[in-house]
C-alpha positions as CSV (number, residue, x, y, z in Angstrom):
1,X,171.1,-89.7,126.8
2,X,168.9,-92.8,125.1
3,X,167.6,-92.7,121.9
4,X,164.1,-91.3,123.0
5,X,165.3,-88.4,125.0
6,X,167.4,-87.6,122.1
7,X,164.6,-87.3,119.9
8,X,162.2,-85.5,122.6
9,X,165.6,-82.9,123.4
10,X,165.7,-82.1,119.6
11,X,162.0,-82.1,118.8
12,X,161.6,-78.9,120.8
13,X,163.8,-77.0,118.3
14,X,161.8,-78.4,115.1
15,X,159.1,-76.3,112.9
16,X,155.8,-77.9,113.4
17,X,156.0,-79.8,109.9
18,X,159.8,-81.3,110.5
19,X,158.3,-82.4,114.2
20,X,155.0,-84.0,112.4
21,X,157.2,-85.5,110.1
22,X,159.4,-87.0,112.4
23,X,156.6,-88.8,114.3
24,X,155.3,-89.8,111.5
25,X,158.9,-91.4,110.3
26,X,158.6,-93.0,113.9
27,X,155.7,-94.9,113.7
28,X,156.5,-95.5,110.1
29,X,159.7,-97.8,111.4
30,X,157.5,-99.4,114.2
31,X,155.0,-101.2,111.5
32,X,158.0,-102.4,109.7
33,X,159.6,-104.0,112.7
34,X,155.9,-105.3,114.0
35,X,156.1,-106.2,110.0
36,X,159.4,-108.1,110.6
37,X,157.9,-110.0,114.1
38,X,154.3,-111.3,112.0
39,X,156.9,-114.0,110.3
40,X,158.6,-115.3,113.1
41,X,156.9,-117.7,116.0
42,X,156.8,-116.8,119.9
43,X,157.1,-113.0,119.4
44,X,153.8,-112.3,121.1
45,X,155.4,-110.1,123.9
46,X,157.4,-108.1,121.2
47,X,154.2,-107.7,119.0
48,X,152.4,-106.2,122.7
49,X,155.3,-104.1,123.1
50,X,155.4,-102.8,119.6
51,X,151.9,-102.3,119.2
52,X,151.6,-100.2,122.8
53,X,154.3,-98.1,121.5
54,X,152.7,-97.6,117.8
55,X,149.3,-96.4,119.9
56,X,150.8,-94.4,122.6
57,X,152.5,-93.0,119.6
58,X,149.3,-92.0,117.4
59,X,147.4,-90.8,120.3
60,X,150.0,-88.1,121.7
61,X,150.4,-87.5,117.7
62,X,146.6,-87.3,117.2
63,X,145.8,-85.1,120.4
64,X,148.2,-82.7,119.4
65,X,147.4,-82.1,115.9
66,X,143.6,-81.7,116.7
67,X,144.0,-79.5,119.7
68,X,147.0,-76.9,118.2
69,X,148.0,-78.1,114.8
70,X,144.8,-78.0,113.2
71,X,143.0,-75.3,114.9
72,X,146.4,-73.5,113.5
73,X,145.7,-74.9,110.0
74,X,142.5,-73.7,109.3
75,X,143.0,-70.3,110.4
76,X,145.6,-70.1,108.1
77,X,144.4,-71.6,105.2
78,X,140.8,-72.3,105.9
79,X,138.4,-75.5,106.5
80,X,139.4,-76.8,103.1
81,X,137.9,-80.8,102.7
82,X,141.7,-82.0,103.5
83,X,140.2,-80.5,107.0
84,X,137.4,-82.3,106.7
85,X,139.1,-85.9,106.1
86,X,142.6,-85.5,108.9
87,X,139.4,-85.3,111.0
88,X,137.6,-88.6,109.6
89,X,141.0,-90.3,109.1
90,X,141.9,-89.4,112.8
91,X,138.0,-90.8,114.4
92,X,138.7,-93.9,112.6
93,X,142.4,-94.6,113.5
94,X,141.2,-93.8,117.3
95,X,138.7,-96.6,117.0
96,X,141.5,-98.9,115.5
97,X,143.7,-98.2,118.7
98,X,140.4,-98.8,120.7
99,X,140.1,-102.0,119.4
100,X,143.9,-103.1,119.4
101,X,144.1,-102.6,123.3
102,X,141.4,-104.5,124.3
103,X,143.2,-107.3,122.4
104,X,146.1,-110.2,123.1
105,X,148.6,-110.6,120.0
106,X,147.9,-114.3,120.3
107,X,144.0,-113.6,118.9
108,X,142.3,-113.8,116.0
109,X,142.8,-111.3,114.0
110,X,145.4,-109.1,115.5
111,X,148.0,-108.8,112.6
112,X,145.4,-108.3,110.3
113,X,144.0,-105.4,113.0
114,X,147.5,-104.0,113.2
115,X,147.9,-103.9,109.5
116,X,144.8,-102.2,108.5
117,X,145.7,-99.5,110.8
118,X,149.3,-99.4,109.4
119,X,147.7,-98.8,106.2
120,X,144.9,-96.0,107.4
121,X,148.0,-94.3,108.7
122,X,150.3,-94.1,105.6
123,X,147.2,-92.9,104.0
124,X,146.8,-90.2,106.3
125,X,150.7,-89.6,106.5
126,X,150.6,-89.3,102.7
127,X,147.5,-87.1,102.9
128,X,149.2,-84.4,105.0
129,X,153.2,-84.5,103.4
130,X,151.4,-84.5,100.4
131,X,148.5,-82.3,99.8
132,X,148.2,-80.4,103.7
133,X,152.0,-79.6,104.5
134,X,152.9,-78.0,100.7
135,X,149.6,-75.3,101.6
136,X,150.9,-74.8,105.1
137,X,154.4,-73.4,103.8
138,X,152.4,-70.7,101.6
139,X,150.6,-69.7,104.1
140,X,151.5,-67.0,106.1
141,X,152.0,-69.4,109.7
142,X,155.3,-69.0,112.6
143,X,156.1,-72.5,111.8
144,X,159.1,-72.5,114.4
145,X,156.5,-70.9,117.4
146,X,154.2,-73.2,116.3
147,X,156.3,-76.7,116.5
148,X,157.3,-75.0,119.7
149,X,153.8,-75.3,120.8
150,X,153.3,-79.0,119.7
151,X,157.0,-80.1,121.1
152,X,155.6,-78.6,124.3
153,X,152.4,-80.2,124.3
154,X,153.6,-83.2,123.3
155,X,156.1,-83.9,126.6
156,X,153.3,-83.1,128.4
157,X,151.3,-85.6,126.7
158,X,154.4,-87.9,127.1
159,X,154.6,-87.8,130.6
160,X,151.2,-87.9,131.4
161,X,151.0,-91.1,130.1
162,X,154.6,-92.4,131.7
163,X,156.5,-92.1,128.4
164,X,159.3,-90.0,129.3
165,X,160.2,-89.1,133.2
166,X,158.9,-85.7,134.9
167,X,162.6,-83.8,134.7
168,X,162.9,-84.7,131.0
169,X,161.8,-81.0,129.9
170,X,164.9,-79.9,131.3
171,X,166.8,-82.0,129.6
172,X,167.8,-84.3,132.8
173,X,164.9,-87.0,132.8
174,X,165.6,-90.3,132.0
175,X,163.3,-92.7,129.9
176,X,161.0,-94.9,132.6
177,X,160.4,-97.5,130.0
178,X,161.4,-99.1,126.7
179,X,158.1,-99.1,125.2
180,X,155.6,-96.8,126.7
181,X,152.0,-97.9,128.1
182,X,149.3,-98.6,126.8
183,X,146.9,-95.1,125.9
């Protein structure tokens, strides 16, 4: 079992906040190694494959927070402004990712493309640990059901966009690539 089917095989068993977390730990270590490549020469096709991976990442991450974790969240503690700006926070990182893919690593302002929406993203990630998730755990939510619903979604989303093979949610699939396509 690779390192991705690892994480997708235990990600099914996670509350909603560890699962959140651990995507957001994810795509946390991608930026640093795109980070890492930005100082070295000829590591355009690492940069592409980084870069697909950090938006195929955000966009299965995004989808599911704004079609079960959020709808989950405000019943359960109300459309409070942190609501409001996950919602602004998430329009303007989709736009970011819009942007990137339509782009080469070799033009002009790629980097600087790929680190303003590294830095959107720890602001976001920050937002929720910070101020969203400590409200979540006093309110009265099935945290376990709930990552069960996001884990679920979230293969779906996986597969759909050739992530992760058809029989990996039983456990038998096997990766199809590295790096997942572009979103």
């Amino acid at each position: 079992m690779n390192q991705t089917e690892r994480q997708s095989a235990g990600s099914s068993k996670l509350d909603a906040l560890a699962l959140l977390t651990q995507d957001h730990d994810k795509v946390k270590k991608l930026f640093e190694e795109f980070e890492k490549l930005k100082t070295i020469e000829d590591t355009e096709d690492e940069k592409l494959d980084i870069v697909q991976e950090i938006c195929a990442e955000l966009t299965i991450h995004a989808k599911i927070e704004e079609e079960i974790f959020y709808p989950a969240v405000i019943e359960a503690i109300g459309q409070l402004d942190i609501m409001d700006e996950a919602a602004v926070e998430h329009k303007e990182t989709k736009e970011q990712i819009e942007q990137l893919v339509l782009m080469a690593p070799e033009e002009e302002f790629y980097d600087a493309k790929v680190t303003v929406l590294k830095e959107m993203v720890e602001h976001h990630i920050k937002e929720e640990e910070g101020k969203m998730f400590p409200l979540i755990q006093k309110a009265s939510i099935d945290l376990a059901a709930l990552g069960q619903r996001l884990s679920q979604r979230k293969q779906e989303l996986q597969m759909d966009m050739g992530m992760i093979g058809a029989s990996m949610s039983t456990g038998q699939g096997r990766e199809q690539t590295q790096r997942g396509p572009m979103p």
